[in-house]
C-alpha positions in Angstrom: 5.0 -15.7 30.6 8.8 -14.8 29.9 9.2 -17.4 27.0 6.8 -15.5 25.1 9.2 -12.7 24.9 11.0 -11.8 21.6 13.8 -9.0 21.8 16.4 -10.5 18.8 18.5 -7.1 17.5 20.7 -8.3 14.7 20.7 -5.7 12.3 20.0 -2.6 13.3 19.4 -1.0 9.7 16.8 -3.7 8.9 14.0 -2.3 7.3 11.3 -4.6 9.4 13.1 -3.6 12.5 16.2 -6.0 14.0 13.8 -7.0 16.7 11.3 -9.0 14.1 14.0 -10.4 11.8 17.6 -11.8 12.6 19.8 -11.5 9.1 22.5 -14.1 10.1 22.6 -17.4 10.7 23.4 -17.7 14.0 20.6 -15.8 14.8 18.3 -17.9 12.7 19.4 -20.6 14.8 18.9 -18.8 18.5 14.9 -17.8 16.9 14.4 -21.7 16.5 15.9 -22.5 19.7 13.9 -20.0 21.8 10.3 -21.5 19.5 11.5 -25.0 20.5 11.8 -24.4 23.8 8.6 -22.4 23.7 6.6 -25.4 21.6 8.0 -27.9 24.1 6.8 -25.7 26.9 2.9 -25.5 25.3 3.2 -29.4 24.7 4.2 -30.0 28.4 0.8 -28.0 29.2 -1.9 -29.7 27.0 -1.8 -27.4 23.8 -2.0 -29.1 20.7 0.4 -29.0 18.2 -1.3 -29.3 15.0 0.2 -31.2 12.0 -0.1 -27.9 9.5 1.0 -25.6 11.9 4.3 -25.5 13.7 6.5 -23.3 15.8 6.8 -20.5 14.2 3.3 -20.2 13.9 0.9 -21.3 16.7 -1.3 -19.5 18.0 -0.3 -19.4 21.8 2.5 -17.5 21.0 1.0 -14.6 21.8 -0.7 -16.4 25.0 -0.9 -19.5 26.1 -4.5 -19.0 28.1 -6.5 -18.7 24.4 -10.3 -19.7 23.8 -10.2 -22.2 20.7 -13.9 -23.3 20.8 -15.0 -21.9 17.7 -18.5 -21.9 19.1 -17.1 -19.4 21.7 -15.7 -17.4 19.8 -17.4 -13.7 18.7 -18.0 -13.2 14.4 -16.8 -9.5 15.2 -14.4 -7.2 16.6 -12.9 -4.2 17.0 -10.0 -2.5 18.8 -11.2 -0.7 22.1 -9.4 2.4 21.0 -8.6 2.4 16.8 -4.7 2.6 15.9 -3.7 6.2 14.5 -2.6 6.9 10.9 0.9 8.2 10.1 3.5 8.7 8.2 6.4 5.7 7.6 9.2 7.9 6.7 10.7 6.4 4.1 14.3 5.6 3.8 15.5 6.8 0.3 14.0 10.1 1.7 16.1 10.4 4.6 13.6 9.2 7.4 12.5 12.0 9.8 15.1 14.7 8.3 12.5 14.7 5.2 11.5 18.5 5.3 7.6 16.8 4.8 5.9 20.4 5.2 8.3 21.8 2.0 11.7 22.6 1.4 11.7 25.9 3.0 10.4 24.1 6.5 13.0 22.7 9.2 12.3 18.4 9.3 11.1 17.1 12.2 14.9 15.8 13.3 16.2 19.5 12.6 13.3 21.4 14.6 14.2 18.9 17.5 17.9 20.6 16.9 16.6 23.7 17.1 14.5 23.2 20.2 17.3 21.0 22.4 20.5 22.2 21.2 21.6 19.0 19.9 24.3 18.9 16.8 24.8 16.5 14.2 21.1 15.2 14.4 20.3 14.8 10.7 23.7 13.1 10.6 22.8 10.5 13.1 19.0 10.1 11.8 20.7 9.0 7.9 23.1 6.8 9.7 20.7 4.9 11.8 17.4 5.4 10.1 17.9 6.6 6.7 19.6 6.7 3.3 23.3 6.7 5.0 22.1 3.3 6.8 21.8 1.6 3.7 25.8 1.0 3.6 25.7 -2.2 1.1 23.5 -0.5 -1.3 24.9 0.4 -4.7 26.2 4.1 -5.2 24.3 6.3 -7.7 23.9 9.5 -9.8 20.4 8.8 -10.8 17.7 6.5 -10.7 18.7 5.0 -13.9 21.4 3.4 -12.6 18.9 1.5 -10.1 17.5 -1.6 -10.0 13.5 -0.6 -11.2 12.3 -4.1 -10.7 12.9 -3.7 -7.0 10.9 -0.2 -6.8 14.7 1.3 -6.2 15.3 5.2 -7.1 18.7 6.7 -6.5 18.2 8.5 -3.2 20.5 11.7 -2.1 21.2 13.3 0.9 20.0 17.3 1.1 23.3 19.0 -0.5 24.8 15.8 -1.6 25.4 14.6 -5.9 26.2 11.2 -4.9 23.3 8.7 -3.3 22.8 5.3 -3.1 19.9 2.9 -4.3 17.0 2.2 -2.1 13.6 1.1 -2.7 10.9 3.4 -2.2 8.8 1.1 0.2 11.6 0.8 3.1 10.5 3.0 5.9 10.0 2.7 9.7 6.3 1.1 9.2 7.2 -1.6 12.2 7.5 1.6 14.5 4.7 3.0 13.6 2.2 0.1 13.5 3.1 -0.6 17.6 3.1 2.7 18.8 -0.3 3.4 16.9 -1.4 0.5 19.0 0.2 1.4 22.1 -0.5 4.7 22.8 -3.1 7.5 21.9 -2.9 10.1 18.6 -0.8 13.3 19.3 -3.6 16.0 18.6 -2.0 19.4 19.0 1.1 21.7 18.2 3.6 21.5 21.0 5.7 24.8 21.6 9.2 24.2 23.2 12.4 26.9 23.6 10.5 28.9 20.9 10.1 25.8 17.9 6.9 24.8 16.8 6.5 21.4 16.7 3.1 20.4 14.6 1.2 17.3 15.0 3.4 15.2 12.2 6.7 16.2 13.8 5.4 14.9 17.1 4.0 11.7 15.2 7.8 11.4 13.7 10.0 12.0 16.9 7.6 9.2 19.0 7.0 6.7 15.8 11.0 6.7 15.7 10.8 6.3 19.5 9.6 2.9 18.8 11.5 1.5 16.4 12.5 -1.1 19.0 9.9 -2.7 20.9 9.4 -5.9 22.9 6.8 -8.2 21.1 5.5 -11.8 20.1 5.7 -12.4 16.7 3.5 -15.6 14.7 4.6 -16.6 11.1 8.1 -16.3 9.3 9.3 -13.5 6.6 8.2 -14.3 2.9 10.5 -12.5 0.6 9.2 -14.2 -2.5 7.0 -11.9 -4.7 6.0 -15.4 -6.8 6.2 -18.1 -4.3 6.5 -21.5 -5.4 3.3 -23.6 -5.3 2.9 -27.1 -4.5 -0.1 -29.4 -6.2 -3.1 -27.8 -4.0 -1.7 -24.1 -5.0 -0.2 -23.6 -1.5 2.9 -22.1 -1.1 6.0 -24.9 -0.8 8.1 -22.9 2.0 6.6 -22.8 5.0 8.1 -19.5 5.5 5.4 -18.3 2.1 2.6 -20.6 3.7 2.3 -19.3 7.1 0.2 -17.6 9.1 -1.6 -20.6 9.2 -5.2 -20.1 9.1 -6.5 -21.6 12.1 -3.7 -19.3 13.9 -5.0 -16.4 12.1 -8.8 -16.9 13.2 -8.1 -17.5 16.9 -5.6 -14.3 17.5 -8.4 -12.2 16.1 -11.4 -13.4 17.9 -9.4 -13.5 21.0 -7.8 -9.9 21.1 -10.0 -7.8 18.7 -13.3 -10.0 19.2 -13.0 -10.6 22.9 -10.2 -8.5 24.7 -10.8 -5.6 22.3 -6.9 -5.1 21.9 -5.3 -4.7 17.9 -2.0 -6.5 16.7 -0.2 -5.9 13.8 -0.3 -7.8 10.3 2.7 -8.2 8.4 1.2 -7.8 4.5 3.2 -9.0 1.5 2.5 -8.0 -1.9 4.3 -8.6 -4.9 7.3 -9.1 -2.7 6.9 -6.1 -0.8 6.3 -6.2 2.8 4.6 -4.1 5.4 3.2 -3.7 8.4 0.1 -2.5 9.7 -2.5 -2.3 13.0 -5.5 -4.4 12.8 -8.7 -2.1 13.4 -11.4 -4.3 13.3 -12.8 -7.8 11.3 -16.2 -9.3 10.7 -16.9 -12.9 10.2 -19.2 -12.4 7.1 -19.7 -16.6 6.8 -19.1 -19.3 8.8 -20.8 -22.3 7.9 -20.5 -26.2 8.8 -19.2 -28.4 5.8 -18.6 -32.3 5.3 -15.2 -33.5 4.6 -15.8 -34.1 1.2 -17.1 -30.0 1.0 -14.1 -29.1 2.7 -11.6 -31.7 -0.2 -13.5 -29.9 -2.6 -13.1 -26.2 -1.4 -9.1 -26.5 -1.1 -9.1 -28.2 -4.4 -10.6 -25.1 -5.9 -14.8 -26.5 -6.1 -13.7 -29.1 -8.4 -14.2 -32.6 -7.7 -11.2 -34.3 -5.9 -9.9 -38.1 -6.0 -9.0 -38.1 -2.6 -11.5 -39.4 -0.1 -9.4 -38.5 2.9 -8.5 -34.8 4.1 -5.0 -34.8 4.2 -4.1 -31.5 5.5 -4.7 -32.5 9.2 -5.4 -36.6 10.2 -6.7 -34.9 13.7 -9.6 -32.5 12.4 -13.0 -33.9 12.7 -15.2 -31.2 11.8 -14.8 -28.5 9.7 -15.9 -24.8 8.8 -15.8 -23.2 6.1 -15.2 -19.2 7.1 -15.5 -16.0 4.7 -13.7 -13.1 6.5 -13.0 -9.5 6.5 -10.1 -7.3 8.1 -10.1 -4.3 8.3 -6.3 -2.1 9.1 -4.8 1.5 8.9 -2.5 2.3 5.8 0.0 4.9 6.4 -0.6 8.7 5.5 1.1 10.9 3.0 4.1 12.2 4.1 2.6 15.6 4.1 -0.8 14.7 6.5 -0.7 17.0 9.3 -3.1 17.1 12.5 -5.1 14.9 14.3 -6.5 12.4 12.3 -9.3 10.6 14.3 -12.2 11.5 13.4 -11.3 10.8 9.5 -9.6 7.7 10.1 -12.1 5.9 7.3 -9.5 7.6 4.9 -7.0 5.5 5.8 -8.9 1.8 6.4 -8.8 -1.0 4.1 -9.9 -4.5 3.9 -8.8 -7.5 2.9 -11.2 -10.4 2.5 -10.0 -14.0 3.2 -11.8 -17.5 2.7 -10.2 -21.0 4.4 -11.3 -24.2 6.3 -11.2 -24.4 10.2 -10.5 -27.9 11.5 -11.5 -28.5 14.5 -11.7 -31.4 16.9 -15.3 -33.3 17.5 -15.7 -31.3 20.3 -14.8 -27.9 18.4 -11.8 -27.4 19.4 -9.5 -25.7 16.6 -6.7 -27.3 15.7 -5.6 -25.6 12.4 -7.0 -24.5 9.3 -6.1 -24.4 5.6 -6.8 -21.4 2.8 -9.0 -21.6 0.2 -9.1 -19.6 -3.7 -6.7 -17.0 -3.7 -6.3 -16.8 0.1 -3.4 -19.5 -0.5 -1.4 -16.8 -1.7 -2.7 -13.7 -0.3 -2.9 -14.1 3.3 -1.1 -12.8 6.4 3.2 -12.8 6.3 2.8 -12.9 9.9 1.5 -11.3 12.9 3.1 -9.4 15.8 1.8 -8.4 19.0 4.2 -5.3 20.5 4.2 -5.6 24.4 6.4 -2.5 25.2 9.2 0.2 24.3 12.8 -0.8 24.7 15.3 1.2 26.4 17.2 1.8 23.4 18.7 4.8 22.1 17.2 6.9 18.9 19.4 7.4 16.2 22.8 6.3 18.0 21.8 8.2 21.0 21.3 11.9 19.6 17.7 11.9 20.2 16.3 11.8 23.8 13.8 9.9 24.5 12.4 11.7 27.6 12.7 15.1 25.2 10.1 13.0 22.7 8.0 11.9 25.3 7.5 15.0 27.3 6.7 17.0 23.8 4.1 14.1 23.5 2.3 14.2 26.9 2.3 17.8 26.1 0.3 17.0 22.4 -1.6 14.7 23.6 -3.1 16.7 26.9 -3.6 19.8 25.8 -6.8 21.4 24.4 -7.5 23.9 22.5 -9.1 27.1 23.6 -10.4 30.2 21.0 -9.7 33.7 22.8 -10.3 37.0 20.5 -9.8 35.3 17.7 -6.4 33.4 18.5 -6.0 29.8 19.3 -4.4 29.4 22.4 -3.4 25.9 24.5 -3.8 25.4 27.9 -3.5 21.7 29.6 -6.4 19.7 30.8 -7.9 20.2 34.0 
């Protein structure tokens, strides 16, 4: 369905990608609009619209045609074909024209140059991607002069003795958590008008490729590292609160559990954010509980005066649901090759714990975290849909170039004559 459809492009030097995150007001206001009309839409066809979650956050935002009987629904999952691990060339490093395989080696923007003819590339990569696209952030000599509590260093430009202050954890990671998804791992060198390209430049040129993308995104931007907490230990904002639980556990049995298909989890720790591709989860406990268990879980397995559960007057029945996710971490920025068959290197898991509520007939309708999953749970989540037609770094880089120097990683093998490795394409 159209409404689902999310292509907001505010600020175009936004670390999370403009299309996630609107920076002004009026755009703010446009993101509500388009959810209203969306949550009016769902109303209009049945869906419930729980108390504890809300627009920004239900569920059928990714699909409106979801399975919510949590008897229906599968205690494990895994993507049909696992998301890649990459690099997120970081900003204060100058994006793609970071010479990753040593200062003697061309970058992945400058052997792109060399192979196309193009000028000014690395020029147009700082601008639009790197540490020259940070215009409002304060000028330096050296990383004393930086803010340390924000992870900041004073990044410079090859050649240059002035920088500017950037945090070391701003990269391009919402470009290459979708593409991961959406298309299969380079594997091989490619070799174009003489220029090498290895596996990691390929990775680069196509991760930047998809620094815009269509998508769906559940949950709102948390920029507090210490959040406030209300009398349950729950984030106050909503924006801190969300992904709501119930919302969490649906999206995952539906796409990794029963269609097989990974999103991508927006993670926040101590005020740092990030995004990564889901791999897999497994539903380690999901038990039946009272009312009264379920008061007493939220309230931390101490006894609660309340007699009621307030979090939700339309759940009847509730679970109690231990879970485990596991996602892909970016490389280091010097990983080259094809990096399949040891992508165990690069999984981690996060464990959460919460209450489903669910109707008497076992429909779910919301849930609520539990211990230290009121705090440590999803940003939000974001399914990518497709590319947009938009041009890399201001138009310098084109796109066909990138994709044809992928098909070309991606379908050749490799074939071992007389000692030398040769490449020929797939039959």
């Amino acid at each position: 369905m159209a409404i689902y459809w999310y292509n907001y492009c505010i600020d175009s030097n936004s670390y999370y990608g403009c299309h996630l995150f609107p920076t002004d007001k009026d755009a703010s206001m446009i993101r509500e609009f388009h959810r209203l009309v969306l949550v009016l839409s769902l109303m209009a066809q049945g869906v419930v619209i729980a108390e504890n979650w809300g627009p920004t956050d239900i569920p059928q935002i990714f699909d409106a045609n979801l399975e919510t009987d949590v008897s229906a629904l599968p205690h494990s999952g895994h993507a049909a074909r696992t998301p890649w691990a990459g690099y997120f060339w970081p900003t204060y490093l100058d994006s793609i024209n970071n010479r990753w395989d040593g200062t003697a080696a061309q970058s992945p923007s400058e052997r792109y140059a060399a192979a196309f003819g193009t000028s000014n590339i690395t020029d147009a990569v700082s601008q639009y991607h790197g540490i020259d696209s940070r215009t409002g952030a304060r000028t330096c000599i050296e990383t004393s002069m930086c803010d340390s509590t924000k992870g900041e260093v004073c990044a410079k430009r090859v050649g240059s003795t002035l920088g500017r202050c950037i945090p070391t954890w701003f990269g391009i990671t919402h470009a290459w958590a979708p593409v991961s998804i959406m298309l299969p791992e380079p594997k091989h060198e490619v070799e174009h008008n003489g220029v090498t390209f290895r596996v990691n430049d390929i990775k680069a040129l196509v991760i930047l490729a998809y620094v815009y993308t269509n998508n769906r995104l559940v949950g709102t931007r948390c920029d507090k590292a210490e959040p406030e907490l209300d009398d349950y230990g729950r984030p106050t904002g909503i924006d801190c609160r969300d992904t709501n639980a119930g919302t969490y556990h649906i999206l995952l049995t539906n796409y990794l559990g029963l269609n097989r298909r990974s999103f991508v989890i927006g993670r926040r720790l101590n005020g740092q954010l990030s995004n990564h591709p889901i791999k897999g989860y497994q539903i380690n406990k999901q038990e039946r509980v009272t009312e009264q268990d379920a008061i007493i879980l939220l309230n931390d397995g101490q006894p609660s005066t309340s007699t009621s559960y307030i979090f939700n007057a339309d759940a009847q029945k509730f679970f109690h649901v231990e879970l485990a996710v596991d996602y892909i971490i970016p490389t280091p920025g010097d990983r080259d090759g094809f990096l399949g068959a040891v992508i165990d290197e690069f999984t981690r898991t996060d464990n959460y714990s919460y209450i489903l509520e669910a109707t008497a007939d076992g429909e779910i309708i919301g849930g609520e975290y539990i211990g230290v999953s009121k705090v440590n749970h999803p940003d939000f989540l974001w399914l990518p849909i497709s590319r947009r037609d938009a041009p890399i770094a201001g138009g310098v880089i084109d796109s066909n170039n990138v994709m044809n120097l992928y098909a070309q990683s991606v379908s050749q093998k490799e074939k071992q004559v007389s000692g030398a490795v040769l490449k020929s394409a797939d039959k």
